[in-house]
C-alpha positions in Angstrom: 12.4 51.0 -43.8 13.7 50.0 -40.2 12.0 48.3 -37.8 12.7 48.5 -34.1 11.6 45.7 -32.0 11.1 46.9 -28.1 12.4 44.5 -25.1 10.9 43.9 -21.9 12.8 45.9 -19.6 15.4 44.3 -17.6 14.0 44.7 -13.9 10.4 43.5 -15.8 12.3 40.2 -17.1 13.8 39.7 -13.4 10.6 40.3 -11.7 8.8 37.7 -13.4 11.7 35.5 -12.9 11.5 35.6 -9.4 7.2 35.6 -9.5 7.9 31.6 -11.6 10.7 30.4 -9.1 8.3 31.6 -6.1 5.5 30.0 -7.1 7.5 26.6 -8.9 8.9 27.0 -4.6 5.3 27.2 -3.4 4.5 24.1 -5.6 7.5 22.1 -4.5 7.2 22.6 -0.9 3.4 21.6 -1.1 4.0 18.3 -3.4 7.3 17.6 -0.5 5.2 18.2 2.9 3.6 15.0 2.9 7.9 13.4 2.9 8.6 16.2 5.6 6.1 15.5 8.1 6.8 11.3 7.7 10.6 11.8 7.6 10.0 14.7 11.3 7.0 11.9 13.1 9.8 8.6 12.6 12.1 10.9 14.4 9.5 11.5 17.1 8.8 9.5 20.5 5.2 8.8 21.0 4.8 11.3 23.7 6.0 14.4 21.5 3.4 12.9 18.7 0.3 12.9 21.0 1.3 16.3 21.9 0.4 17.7 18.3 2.3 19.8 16.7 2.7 17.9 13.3 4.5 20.4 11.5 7.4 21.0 13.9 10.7 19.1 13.9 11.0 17.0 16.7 12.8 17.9 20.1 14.6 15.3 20.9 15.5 13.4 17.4 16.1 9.4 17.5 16.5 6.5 15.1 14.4 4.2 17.3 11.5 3.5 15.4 13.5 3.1 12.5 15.3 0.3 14.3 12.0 -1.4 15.9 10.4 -1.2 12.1 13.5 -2.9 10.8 14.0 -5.8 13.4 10.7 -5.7 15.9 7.9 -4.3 14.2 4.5 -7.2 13.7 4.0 -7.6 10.4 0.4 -9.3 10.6 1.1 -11.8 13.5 4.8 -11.6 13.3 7.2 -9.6 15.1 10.3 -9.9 13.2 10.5 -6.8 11.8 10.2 -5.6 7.7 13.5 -6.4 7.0 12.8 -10.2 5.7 10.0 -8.0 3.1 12.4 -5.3 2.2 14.9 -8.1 0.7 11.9 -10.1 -0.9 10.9 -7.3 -3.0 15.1 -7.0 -4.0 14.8 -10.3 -5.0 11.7 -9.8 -6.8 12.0 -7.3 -8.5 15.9 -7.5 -9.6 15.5 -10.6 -11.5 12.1 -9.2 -13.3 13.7 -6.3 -14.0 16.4 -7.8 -15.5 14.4 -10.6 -17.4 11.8 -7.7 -19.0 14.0 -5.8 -20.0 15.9 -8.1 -22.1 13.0 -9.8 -23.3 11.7 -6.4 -24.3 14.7 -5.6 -26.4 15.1 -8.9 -28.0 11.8 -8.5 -29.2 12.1 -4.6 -30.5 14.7 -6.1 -32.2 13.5 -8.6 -33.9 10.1 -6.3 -34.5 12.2 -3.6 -36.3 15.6 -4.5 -37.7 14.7 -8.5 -38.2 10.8 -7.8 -39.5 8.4 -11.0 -40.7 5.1 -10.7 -42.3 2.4 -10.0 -39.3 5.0 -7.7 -37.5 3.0 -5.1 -37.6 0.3 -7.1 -36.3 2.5 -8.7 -33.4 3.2 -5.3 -32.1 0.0 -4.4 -31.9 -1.2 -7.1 -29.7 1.4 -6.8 -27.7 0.7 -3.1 -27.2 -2.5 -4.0 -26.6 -1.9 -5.4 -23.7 -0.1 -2.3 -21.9 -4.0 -0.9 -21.7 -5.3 -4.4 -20.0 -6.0 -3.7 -16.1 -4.1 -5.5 -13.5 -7.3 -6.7 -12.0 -8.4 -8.8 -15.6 -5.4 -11.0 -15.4 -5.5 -12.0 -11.7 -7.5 -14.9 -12.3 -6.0 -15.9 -15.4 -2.2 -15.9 -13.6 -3.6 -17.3 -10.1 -4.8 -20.5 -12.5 -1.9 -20.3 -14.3 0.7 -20.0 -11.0 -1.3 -23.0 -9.8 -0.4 -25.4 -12.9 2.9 -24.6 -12.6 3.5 -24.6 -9.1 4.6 -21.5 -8.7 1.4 -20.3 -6.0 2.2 -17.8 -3.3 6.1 -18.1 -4.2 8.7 -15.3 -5.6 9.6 -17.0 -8.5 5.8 -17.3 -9.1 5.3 -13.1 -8.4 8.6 -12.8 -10.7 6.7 -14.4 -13.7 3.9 -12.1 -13.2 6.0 -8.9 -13.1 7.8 -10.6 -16.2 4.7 -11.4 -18.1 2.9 -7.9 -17.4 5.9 -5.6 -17.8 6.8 -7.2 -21.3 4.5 -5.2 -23.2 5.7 -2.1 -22.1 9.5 -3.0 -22.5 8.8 -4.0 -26.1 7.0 -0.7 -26.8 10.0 1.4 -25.2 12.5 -0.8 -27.4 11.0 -1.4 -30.1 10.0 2.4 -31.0 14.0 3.0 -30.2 15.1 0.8 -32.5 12.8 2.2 -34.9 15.2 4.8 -35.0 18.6 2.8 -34.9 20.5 3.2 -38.8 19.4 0.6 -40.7 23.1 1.1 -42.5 25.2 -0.5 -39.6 22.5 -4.5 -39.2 23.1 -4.7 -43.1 27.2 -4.0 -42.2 27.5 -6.7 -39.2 25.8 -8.8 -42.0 27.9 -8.2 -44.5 30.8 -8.5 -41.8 29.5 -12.3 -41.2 27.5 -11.1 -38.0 24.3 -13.8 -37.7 21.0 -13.3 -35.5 22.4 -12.9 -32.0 25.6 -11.7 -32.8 24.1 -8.4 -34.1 21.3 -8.2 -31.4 24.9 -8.7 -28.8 27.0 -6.5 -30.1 25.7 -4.2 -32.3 22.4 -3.3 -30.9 22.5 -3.3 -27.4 26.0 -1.8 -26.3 23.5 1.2 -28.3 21.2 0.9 -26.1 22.0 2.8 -22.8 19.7 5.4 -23.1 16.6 3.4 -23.2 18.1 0.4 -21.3 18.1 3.2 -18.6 14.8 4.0 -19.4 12.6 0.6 -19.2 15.3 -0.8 -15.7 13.6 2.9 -14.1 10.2 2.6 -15.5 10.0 -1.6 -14.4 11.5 -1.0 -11.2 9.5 1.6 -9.8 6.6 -0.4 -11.1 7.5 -3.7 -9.7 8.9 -2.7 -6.3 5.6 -0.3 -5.7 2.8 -3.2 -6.8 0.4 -3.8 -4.0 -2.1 -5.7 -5.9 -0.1 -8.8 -7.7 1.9 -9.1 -4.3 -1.2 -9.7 -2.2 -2.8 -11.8 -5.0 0.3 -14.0 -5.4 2.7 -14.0 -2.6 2.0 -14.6 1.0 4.0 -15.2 5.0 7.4 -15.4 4.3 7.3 -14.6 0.5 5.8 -11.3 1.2 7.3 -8.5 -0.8 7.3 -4.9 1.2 4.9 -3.1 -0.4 2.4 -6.2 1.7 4.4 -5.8 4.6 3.6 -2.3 4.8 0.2 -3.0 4.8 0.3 -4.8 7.4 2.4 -3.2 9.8 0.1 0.4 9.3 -3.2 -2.2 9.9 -2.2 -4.4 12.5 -3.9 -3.6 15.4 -2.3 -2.7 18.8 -2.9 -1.7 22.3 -0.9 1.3 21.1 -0.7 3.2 17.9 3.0 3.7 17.0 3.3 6.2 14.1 6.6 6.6 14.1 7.3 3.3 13.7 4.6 3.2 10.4 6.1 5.8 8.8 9.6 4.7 9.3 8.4 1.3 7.5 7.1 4.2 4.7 10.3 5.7 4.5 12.1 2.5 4.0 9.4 1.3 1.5 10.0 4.3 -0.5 13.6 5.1 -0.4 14.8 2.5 -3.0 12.7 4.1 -5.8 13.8 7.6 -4.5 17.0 7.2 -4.6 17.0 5.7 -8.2 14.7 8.9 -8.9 17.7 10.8 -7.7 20.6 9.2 -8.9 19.3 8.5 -12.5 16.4 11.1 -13.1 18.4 12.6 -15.5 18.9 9.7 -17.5 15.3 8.9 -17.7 14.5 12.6 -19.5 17.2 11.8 -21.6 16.4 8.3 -22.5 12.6 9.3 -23.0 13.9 12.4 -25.8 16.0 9.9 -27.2 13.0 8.1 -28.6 11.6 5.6 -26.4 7.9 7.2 -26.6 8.1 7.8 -30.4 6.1 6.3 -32.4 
């Protein structure tokens, strides 16, 4: 007995092709009009903004209020500009990147391929602390800041980025080394490879995908915080997710939008462009196990 298994027809397959892409288009455009209209109003003067017309691009295009937001716009009661924030939150959130994420695989590491009795037990109170708010721990790390020294500093905003993003890089790490061949720690043992030596070169030059991973996830995370900046750095140590803030509220004879979302645009572009230039890597990183459990 034969069986004969119908198809769509071609011009049925093609027009529901091109019903998805429209409305996936429809979807984009929507989610990207917010980007549009702040990208179109910096390139604006303040005459064509008061003139409505929100949507349209802007007549006479210029790069001054991205200038002024750089070098002239008041952050609070200062008028030097957002540039002094934009390289606070570099050096903020570099070094805690860095730091977590090391910390994070040294302890997958030693959670998985180096395991102790109470590992188990470890890990989950270190994943416990993924699911405890930002707002518990604010008093806990002001006190804490304040023992140390470390009060309304970078350093001091570092350490909290460190402290609260370890528990996340330990979960990505340690559920991808979860994975990794047992086969090859026991043959860098056997080859006279100790503790560190394996962790060095063994495990981490394996690490890429999920390295990639927790640098996008911390990074996006650190350089966006509002809360833990305000909390724990202020003037001059400011990162730019404060400055930003302040520029938008400080109050003027006159309103500049263009000049607030200029400071938006700059505020946002680091994370969009490592969006753009690694996206890829993250999906990739994320199948290669680092939300398995």
């Amino acid at each position: 007995m034969s069986f004969h298994v119908s198809r769509p027809a071609s011009g049925t397959q093609t027009l529901w092709r091109v019903l998805l892409y429209s409305i996936l288009i429809f979807f984009a455009l929507i989610y990207l009009a917010p980007l549009y209209v702040m990208v179109i109003t910096s390139l604006k003067s303040l005459d064509e903004i008061r003139a409505g017309n929100l949507m349209l691009p802007p007549l006479d295009p210029n790069f001054d209020a991205w200038a002024k937001s750089w070098s002239a716009a008041c952050v609070g009661v200062e008028c030097s500009g957002i540039s002094r924030y934009f390289f606070n939150s570099f050096k903020m959130a570099i070094p805690a990147v860095a730091i977590s994420t090391f910390m994070g695989a040294f302890n997958g590491y030693v959670l998985t391929k180096w395991r102790f009795k109470g590992a188990d037990i470890v890990f989950a109170l270190i994943l416990f602390g993924c699911f405890i708010p930002f707002q518990i721990v604010l008093v806990p790390m002001a006190t804490i800041l304040g023992w140390l020294g470390l009060a309304q500093t970078t350093p001091g905003l570092i350490l909290v980025h460190v402290t609260y993003g370890l528990c996340f890089t330990t979960l990505f790490f340690r559920n991808y080394y979860q994975a990794f061949p047992d086969e090859l720690i026991r043959a860098a043992k056997l080859d006279g490879a100790g503790f560190f030596q394996t962790f060095w070169r063994v495990l981490l030059p394996n690490s890429l995908p999920i390295v990639v991973v927790t640098v996008i996830w911390q990074f996006t995370n650190i350089w966006n915080d509002f809360l833990f900046g305000a909390s724990f750095a202020s003037g001059n140590a400011a990162p730019m997710t404060v400055a930003l803030n302040n520029v938008v509220n400080t109050s003027t004879s006159v309103k500049e939008y263009n000049v607030d979302m200029a400071s938006a645009i700059y505020a946002a572009l680091p994370t969009l462009i490592v969006y753009v230039l690694a996206g890829r890597y993250f999906v990739r990183g994320l199948m290669a196990g680092a939300v398995k459990g």
